[in-house]
MINU-715414 format. One record per residue (C-alpha): residue in one letter; x, y, z. Coordinates in steps of 0.001 Angstrom, whole numbers, plus 500000, padded with zeros to 6 digits. Example, Ala and Ser with C-alpha at 12.3 -4.5 7.8 and 13.67 -1.06 7.14 Angstrom:
A512300495500507800S513670498940507140
***
This chain:
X233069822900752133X235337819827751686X236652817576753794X240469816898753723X240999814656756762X239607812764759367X241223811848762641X240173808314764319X239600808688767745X237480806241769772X235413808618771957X234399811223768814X234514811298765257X237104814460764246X236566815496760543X238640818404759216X237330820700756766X238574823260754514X236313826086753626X236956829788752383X240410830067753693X239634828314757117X240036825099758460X237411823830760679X237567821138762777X234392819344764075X233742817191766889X231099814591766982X229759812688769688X226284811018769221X223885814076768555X226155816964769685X228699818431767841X231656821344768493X233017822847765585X236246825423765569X237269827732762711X241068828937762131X242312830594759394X245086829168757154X246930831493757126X247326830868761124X248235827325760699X252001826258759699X251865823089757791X248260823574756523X246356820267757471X249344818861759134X249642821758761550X245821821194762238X246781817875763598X249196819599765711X246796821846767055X244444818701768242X246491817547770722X245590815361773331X244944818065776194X242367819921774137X240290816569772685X240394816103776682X239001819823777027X236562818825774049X234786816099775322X234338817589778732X232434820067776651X230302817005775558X229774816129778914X228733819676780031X226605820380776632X224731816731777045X223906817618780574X222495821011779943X220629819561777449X219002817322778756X217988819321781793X216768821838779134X214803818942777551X213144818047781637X211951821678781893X210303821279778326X208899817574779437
***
């Protein structure tokens, strides 16, 4: 797996890797991560239609994921406590 870009953003690091035909682009946020595969063959533009496809409505969608995956956790992590 290599990485061929990386997208600043100030609420999550976005790294974009290509791997076996696939991109995959991975979310970061503190401890939790998100990471989505699509083949290259489905992206136009190869990297530069990956940055297409991170628009801002889904990094909205992504890191109210983060919001919803920290919460579960850490009312996962009470019941363990």
């Amino acid at each position: 797996m290599r990485i061929v870009a990386e997208l600043p953003h100030p609420d999550c690091k976005i790294s974009i890797f290509a791997m076996n035909q696939k991109f995959i682009i991975k979310f970061e946020q503190a401890t939790l991560e998100q990471s989505y595969k699509i083949a290259e063959t489905d992206v136009v533009g190869g990297v530069n239609g990956v940055f297409e496809l991170i628009d801002d409505a889904f990094i909205s969608d992504v890191l109210e994921a983060f919001k919803v995956m920290r919460r579960s956790f850490i009312l996962a992590y009470e019941r363990y406590d």
